[in-house]
N, C-alpha and C positions, 0 to 999 in steps of 0.2 A: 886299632888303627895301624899298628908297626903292620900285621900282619897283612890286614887289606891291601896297605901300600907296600906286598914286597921286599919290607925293610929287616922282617926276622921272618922265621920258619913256623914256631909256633909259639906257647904260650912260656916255654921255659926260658928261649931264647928273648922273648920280649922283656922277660923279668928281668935278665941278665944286662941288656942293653938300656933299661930303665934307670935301673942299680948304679950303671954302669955312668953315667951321663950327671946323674944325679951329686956322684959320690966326687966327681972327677974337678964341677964347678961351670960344667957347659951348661944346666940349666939356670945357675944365678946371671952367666952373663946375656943368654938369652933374655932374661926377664927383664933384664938391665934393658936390654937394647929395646923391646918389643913396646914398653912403656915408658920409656925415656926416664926410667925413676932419675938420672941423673939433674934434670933439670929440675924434678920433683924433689930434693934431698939426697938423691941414693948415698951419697958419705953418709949423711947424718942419719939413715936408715941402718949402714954396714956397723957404725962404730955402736949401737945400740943392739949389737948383734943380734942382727935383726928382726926384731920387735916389731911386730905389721902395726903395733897399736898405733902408728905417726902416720898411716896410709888414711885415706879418707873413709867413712865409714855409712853404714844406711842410717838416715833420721830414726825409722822406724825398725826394729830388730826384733822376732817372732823366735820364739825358740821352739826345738820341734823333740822333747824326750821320748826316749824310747821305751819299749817298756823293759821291764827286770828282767825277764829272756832272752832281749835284741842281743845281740852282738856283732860286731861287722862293720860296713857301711851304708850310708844312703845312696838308693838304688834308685828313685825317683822323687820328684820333686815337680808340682802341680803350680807352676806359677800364679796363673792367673785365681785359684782358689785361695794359693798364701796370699795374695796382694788385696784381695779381698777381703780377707775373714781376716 
């Protein structure tokens, strides 16, 4: 997406600027602001150094193992099949 939009050159540069944001504390305060965790708890999130376990969670929870050769991450993910099955 950096790239579509212009915002890096390529893939090293995006890592860089990822890192970069990540490391710095401009993504906790985005997430802060974008979900209002504040009104939500965000103290009681921060000082549990933050532990999503306080965030709300799905009823239903599907685990999806990989096999003994995966390694990596998930690349797709089929909603309407999980939501089903």
């Amino acid at each position: 997406m950096l790239i579509l939009g212009s915002i890096a050159k390529d893939k090293t540069e995006t890592q860089t600027k990822i890192h970069s944001v990540i490391t710095n504390g401009c993504t906790l305060k985005k997430f802060r602001t974008m979900y209002k965790i504040k009104m939500q708890g965000f103290q009681r999130l921060c000082r549990r150094q933050l532990n999503y376990t306080c965030l709300p969670t799905a009823s239903k929870i599907k685990s999806a193992p990989a096999s003994s050769a995966a390694h990596g991450f998930i690349a797709k993910i089929e909603a309407l099949k999980s939501a089903m099955g």
